[in-house]
C-alpha positions as CSV (number, residue, x, y, z in Angstrom):
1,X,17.5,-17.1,17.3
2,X,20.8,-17.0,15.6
3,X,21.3,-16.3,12.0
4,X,22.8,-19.5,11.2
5,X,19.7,-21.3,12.9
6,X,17.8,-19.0,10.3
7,X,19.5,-19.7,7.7
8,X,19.1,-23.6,7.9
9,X,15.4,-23.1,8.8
10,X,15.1,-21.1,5.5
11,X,16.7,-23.7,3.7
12,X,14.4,-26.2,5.2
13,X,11.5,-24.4,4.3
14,X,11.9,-24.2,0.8
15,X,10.0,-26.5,-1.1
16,X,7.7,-25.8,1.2
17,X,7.4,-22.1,0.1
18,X,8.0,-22.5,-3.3
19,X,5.0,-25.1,-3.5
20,X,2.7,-22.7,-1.7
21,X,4.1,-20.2,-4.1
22,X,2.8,-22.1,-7.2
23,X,-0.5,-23.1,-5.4
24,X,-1.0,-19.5,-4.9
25,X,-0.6,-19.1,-8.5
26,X,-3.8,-20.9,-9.1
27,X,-6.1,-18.0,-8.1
28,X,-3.1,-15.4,-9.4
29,X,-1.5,-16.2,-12.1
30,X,1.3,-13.4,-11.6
31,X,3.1,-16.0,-8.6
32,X,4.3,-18.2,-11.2
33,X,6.0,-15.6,-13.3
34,X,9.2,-14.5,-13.7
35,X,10.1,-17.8,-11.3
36,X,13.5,-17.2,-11.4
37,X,13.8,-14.4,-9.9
38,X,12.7,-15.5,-6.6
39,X,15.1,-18.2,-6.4
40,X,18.1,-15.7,-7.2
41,X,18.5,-16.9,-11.0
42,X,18.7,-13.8,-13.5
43,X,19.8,-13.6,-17.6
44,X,22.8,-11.9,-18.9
45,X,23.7,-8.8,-16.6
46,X,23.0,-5.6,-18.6
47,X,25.2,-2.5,-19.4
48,X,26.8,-1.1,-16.6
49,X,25.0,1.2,-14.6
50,X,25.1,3.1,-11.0
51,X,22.0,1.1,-9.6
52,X,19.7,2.7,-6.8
53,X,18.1,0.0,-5.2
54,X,14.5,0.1,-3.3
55,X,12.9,-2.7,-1.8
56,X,8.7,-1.8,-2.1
57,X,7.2,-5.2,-0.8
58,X,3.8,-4.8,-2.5
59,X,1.5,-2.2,-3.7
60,X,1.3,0.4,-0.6
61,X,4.8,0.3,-0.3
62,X,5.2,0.8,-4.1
63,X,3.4,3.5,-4.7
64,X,4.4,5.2,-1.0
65,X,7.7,5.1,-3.2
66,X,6.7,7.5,-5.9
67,X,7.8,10.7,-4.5
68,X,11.3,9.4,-3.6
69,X,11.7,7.4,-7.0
70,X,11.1,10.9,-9.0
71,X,13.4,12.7,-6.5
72,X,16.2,10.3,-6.8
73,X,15.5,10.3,-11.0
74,X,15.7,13.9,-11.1
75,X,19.1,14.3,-8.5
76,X,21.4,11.5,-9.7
77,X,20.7,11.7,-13.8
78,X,22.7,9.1,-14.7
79,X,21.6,6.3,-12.4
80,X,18.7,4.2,-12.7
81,X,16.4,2.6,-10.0
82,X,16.0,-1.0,-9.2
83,X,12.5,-1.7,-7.2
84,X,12.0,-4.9,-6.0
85,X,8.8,-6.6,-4.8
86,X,7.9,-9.9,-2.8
87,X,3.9,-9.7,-4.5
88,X,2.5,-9.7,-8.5
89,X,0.5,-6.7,-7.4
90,X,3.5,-4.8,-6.1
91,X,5.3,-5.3,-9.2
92,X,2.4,-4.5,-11.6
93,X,1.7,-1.0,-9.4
94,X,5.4,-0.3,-9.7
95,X,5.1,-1.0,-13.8
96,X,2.2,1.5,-14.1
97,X,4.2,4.0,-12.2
98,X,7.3,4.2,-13.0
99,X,7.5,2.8,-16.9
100,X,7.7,6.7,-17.4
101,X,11.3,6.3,-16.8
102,X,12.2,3.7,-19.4
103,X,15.3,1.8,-19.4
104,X,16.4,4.1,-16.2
105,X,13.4,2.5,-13.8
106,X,13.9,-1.5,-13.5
107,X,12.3,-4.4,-11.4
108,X,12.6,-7.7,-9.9
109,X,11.3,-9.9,-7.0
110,X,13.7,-10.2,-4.1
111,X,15.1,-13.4,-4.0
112,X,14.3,-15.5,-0.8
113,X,16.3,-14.6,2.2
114,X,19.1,-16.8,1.9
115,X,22.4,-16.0,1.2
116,X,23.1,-17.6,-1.6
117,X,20.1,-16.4,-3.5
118,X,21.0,-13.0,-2.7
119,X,24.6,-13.2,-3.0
120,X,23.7,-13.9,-7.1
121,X,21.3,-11.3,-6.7
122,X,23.7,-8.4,-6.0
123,X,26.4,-9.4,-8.1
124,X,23.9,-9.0,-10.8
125,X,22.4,-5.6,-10.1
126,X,26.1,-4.3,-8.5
127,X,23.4,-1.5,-6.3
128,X,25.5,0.8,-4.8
129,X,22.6,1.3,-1.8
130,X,19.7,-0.6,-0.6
131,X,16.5,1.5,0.6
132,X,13.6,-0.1,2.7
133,X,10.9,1.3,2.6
134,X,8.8,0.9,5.7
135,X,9.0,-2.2,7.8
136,X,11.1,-4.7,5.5
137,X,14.0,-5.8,7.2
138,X,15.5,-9.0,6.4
139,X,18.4,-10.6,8.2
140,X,20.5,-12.0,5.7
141,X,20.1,-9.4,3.1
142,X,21.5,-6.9,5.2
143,X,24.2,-9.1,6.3
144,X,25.1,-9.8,2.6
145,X,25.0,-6.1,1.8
146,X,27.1,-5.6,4.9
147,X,29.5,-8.4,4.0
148,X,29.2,-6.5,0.3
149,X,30.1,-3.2,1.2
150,X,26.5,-1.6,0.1
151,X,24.8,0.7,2.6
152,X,21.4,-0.2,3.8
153,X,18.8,2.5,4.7
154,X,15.1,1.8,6.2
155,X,13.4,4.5,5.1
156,X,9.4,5.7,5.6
157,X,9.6,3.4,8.7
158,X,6.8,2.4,10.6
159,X,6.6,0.0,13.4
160,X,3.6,-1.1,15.7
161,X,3.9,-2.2,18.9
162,X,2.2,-5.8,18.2
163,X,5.0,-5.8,15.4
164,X,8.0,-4.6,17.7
165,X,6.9,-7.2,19.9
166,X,7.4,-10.2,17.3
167,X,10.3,-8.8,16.3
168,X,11.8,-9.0,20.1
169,X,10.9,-13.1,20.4
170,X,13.8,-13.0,17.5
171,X,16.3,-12.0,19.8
172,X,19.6,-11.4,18.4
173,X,18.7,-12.1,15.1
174,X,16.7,-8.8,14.7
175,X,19.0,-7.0,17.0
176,X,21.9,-8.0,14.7
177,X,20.4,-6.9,11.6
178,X,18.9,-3.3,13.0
179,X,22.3,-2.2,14.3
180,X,23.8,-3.2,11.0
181,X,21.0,-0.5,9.0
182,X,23.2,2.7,8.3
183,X,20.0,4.8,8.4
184,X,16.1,4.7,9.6
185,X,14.1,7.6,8.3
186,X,11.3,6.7,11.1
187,X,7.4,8.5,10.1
188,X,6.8,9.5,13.9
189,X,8.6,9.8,17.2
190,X,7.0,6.6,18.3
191,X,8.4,4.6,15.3
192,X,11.6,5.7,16.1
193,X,11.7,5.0,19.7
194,X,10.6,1.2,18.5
195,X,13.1,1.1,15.9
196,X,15.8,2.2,18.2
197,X,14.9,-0.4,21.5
198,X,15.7,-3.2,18.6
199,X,19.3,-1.4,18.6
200,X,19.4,0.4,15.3
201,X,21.8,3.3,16.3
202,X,21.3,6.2,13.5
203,X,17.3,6.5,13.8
204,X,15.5,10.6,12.1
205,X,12.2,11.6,12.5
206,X,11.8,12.5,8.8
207,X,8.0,12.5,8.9
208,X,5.9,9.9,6.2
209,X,6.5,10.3,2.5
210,X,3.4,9.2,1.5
211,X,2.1,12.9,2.5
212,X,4.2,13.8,-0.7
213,X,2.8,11.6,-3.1
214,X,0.2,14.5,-6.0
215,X,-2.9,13.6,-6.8
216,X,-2.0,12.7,-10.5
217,X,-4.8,15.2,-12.6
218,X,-5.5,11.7,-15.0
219,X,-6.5,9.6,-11.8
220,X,-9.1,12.3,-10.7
221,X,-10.2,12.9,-14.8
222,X,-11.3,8.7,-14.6
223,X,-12.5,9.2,-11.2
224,X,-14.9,12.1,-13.1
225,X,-15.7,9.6,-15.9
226,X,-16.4,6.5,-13.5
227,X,-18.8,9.1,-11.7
228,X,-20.7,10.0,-14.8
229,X,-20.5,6.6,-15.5
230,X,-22.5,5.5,-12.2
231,X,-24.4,8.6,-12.4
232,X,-26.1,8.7,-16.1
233,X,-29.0,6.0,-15.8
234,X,-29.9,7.6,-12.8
235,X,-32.8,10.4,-12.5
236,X,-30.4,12.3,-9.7
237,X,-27.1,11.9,-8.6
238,X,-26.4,9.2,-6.8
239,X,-24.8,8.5,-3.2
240,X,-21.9,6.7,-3.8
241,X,-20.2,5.0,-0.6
242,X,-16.6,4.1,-1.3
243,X,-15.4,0.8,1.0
244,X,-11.4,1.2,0.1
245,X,-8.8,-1.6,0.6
246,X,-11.2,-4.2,2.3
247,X,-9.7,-7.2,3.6
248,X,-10.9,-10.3,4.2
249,X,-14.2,-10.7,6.8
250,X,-14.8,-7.0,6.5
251,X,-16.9,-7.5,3.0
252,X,-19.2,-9.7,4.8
253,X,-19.7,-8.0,7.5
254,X,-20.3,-4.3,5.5
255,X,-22.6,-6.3,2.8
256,X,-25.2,-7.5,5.7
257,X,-25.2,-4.2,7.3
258,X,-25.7,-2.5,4.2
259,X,-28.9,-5.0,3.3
260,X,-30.0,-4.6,7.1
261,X,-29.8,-0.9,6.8
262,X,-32.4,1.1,8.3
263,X,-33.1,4.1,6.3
264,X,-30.9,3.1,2.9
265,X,-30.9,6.2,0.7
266,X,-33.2,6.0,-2.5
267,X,-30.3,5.2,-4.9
268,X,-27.5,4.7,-2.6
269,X,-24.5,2.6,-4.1
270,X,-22.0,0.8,-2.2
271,X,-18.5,0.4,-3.8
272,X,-16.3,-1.9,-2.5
273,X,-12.6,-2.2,-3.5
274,X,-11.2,-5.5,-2.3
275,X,-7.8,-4.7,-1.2
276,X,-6.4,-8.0,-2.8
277,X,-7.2,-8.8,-6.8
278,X,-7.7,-12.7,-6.1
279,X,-10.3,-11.6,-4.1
280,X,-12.8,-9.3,-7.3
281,X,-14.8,-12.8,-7.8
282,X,-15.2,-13.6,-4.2
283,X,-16.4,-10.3,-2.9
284,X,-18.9,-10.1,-5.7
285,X,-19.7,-13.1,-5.3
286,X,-20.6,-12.3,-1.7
287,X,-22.4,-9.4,-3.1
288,X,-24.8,-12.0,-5.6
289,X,-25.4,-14.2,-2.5
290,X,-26.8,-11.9,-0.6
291,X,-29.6,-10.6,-3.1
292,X,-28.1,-7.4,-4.4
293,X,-27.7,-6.7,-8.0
294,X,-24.1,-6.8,-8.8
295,X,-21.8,-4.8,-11.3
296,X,-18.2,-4.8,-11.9
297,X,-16.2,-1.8,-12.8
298,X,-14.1,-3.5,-15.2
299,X,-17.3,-3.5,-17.3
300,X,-18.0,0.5,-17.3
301,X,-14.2,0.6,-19.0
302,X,-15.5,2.0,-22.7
303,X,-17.3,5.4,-23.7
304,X,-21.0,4.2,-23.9
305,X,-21.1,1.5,-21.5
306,X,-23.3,3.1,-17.9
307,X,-24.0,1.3,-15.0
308,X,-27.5,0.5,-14.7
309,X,-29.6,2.2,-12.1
310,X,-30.6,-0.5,-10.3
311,X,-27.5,-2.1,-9.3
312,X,-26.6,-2.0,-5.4
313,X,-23.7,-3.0,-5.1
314,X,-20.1,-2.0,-7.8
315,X,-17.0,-3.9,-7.3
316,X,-13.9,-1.9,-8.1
317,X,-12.2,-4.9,-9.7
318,X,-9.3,-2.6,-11.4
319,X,-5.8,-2.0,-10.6
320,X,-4.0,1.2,-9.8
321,X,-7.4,3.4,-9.9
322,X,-7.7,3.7,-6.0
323,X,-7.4,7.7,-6.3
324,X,-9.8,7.6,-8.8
325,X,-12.5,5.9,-6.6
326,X,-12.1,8.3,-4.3
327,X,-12.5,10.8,-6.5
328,X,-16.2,9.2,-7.5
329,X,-17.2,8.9,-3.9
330,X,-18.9,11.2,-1.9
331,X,-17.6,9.7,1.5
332,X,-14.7,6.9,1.6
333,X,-14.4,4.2,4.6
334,X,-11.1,2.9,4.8
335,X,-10.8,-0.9,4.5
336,X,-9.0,-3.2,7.1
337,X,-9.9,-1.5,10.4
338,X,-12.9,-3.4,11.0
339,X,-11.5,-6.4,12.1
340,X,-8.0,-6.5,13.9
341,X,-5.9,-5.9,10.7
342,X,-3.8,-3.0,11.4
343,X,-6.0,-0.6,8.6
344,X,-4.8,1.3,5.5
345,X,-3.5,4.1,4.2
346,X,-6.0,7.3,4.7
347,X,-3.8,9.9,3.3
348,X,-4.9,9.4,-0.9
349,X,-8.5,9.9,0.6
350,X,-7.9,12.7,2.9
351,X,-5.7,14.6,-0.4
352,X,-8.9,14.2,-2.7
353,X,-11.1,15.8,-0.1
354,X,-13.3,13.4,0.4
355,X,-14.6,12.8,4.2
356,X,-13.3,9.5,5.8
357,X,-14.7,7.1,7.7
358,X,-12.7,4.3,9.8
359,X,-12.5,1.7,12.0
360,X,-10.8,1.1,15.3
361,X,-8.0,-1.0,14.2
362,X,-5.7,1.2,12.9
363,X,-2.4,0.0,14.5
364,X,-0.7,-0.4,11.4
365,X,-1.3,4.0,11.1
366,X,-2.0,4.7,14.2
367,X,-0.5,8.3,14.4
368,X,-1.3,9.6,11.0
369,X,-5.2,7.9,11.9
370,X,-5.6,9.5,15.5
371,X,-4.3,13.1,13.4
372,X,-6.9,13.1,11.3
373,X,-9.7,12.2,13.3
374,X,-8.6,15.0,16.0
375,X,-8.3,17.6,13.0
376,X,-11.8,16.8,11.8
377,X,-10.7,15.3,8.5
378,X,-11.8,11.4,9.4
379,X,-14.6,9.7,12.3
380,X,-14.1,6.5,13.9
381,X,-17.0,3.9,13.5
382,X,-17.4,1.1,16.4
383,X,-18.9,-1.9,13.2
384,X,-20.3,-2.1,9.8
385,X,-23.9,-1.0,11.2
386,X,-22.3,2.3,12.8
387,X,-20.2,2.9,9.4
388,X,-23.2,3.1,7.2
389,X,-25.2,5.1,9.8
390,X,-22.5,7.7,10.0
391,X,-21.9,7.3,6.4
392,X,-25.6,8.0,5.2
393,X,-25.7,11.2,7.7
394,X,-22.9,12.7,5.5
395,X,-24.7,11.8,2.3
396,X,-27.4,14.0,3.6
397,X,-25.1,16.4,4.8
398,X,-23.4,18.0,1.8
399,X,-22.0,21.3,4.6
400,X,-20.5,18.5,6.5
401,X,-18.6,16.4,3.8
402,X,-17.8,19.5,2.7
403,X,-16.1,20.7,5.8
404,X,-15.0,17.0,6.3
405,X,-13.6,16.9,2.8
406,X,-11.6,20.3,3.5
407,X,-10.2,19.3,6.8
408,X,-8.7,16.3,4.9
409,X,-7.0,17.9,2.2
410,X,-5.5,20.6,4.9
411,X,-4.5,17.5,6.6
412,X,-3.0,16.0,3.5
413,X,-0.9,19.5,2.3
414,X,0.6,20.7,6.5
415,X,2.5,17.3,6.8
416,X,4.8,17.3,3.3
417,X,8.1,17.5,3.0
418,X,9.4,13.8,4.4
419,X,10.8,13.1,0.8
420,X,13.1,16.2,1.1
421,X,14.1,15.4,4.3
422,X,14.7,11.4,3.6
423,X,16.7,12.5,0.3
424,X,19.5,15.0,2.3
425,X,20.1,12.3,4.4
426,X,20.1,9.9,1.9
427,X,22.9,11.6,-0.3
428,X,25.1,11.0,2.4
429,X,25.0,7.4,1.7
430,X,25.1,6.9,-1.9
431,X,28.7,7.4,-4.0
């Protein structure tokens, strides 16, 4: 395909994405805000300012970020950030984050990837670089930054086989737009390699930042009070099972294993963190139709209020908190890696030192997954049914989440240092 062919086809598309945009807004309200943005329309531009501009297409991406946003804050003073998202959750993550940095942190949706849209878009934000992060590449916007003289870096990047493959049936239009990226900061030798056969020419093994993102001391002080909060109404402690960032499919599946488990632990409570917000009503509701007695966390938010020591089943309907659920846990599986969905992020869980559990679809992490498994810090489960046996004989095994939970955070601490690395080479791009 040829970019003019993608162009047209973009502008074809429209209405059609904008209506499933606004349809989309029916089950989250967020889509049909700030409306404008996406189609390239902004207010009056602001003071003038020497913008630093990072693309973080939703809420891994966005908080993968934070160790790169604070490094840039604290080596260019006098410069502020622009993040832009494509999802309502990316862009409220990046709010709780970053609002720290007042009028020096800013944020917007990416316009649509047409020309025009982004042509308004840059003339408004002047950024003097654009920064990837991780697998966002977009044909016309790095034409139009080419054409615009602003350097584009890809930075954090990570690229699967399956999605190297897609990218190929594209042809020159991908091929034109990764030789045109001044600079990939590739996690592994692998992504690199993948990121170079599409014919980007300055590729660096810089390692993945998300190693370098702290365990903020607030997120594990509410993951203490959400524990005493699950724990109080109890007559012991109980085993908490943490089900992190599960997609679609995998809730069902994990909910009839869990009632069809042989064995459950007198007390046992499953917590299940739906990786989408749209989703909280669903997955509880999943929980309900099954016969388990359902709580939300949302409703254990105030001094006094303690979850009752029958329920079963506690869905982590909350935003931003995902360190904080681990911290609860006693043992966290790792949501989309049941089904063929590429898996999460393990690294948060692994830096609490908690033990992980995950599945075999892990595509989308594939390195940093097969690490931790061979280091001792995570176990592969074959289904739902082998996740809660393996996950019931480290409830009873406090030596072994121990040891588990150890390996993990070793894990977590000998791979830092990608943000320094991505930064040094960054400098050489930003004036």
């Amino acid at each position: 395909m040829r970019r003019g062919t993608y162009s047209l086809l973009w502008r074809l598309a429209m209405p059609l994405v904008l209506a499933r945009l606004w349809w989309r807004g029916l089950r989250e309200k967020g889509y049909r805000q700030h409306w404008n943005e996406r189609r390239g329309h902004y207010g009056p531009r602001g003071a003038g300012w020497h913008t630093l501009w990072i693309h973080a297409v939703s809420v891994g991406e966005t908080r993968a970020a934070e160790p790169l946003v604070d490094a840039l804050m604290a080596l260019y003073p006098n410069s502020r950030i622009l993040m832009t998202h494509m999802t309502p959750t990316g862009r409220a993550a990046g709010q709780a984050l970053y609002a720290r940095h007042g009028e020096r942190f800013v944020q917007s949706y990416m316009p649509y990837d047409m020309v025009t849209k982004l042509t308004r878009f840059m003339r408004h934000f002047t950024p003097r670089v654009c920064i990837l992060m991780e697998t966002e590449v977009w044909p016309n916007l790095i034409a139009v930054c080419k054409a615009r003289g602003i350097t584009v870096a890809l930075v954090n990047a990570r690229l699967s086989e399956r999605s190297l493959q897609r990218a190929r049936r594209l042809g020159p239009l991908m091929t034109e737009a990764a030789s045109a990226i001044s600079l990939v900061a590739a996690q592994t030798e692998l992504d690199a390699a993948r990121v170079r056969s599409l014919g980007a020419r300055q590729v660096v093994v810089t390692g993945n930042i998300k190693f370098d993102v702290a365990v903020p001391a607030a997120a594990l002080a509410k993951g203490a009070f959400l524990r005493q909060r699950i724990d109080a109404l109890a007559e012991a402690g109980r085993p908490v099972l943490l089900c992190a960032s599960t997609r679609e499919g995998e809730e069902a599946l994990i909910l009839d294993a869990f009632k069809a488990m042989p064995g459950r632990l007198p007390g046992m409570l499953l917590l299940i963190v739906p990786r989408h917000p749209q989703r909280f009503d669903e997955v509880a509701q999943l929980a309900h139709a099954r016969g388990f007695k359902v709580a939300r966390r949302s409703a254990l938010g105030q001094d006094g209020v303690e979850l009752d020591a029958a329920v079963d089943v506690l869905v982590g309907d909350s935003m931003g908190e995902m360190v904080a659920y681990y911290a609860a846990c006693d043992c966290a599986f790792i949501g989309g890696s049941l089904l063929p969905l590429g898996g999460q992020n393990l690294i948060e869980a692994c830096a609490t030192g908690k033990p992980v559990l995950i599945g075999d679809h892990t595509f989308n992490f594939a390195v940093a997954s097969d690490e931790a498994v061979a280091i001792g810090a995570a176990s592969r489960v074959l289904d739902a049914a082998d996740m809660l046996v393996q996950a019931r004989a480290l409830l009873l095994d406090e030596t072994a989440r121990r040891s588990m939970g150890e390996a993990g955070f070793r894990f977590a601490q000998m791979h830092g240092g990608a943000t320094t690395r991505t930064v040094e080479l960054l400098q050489g791009l930003i004036y």
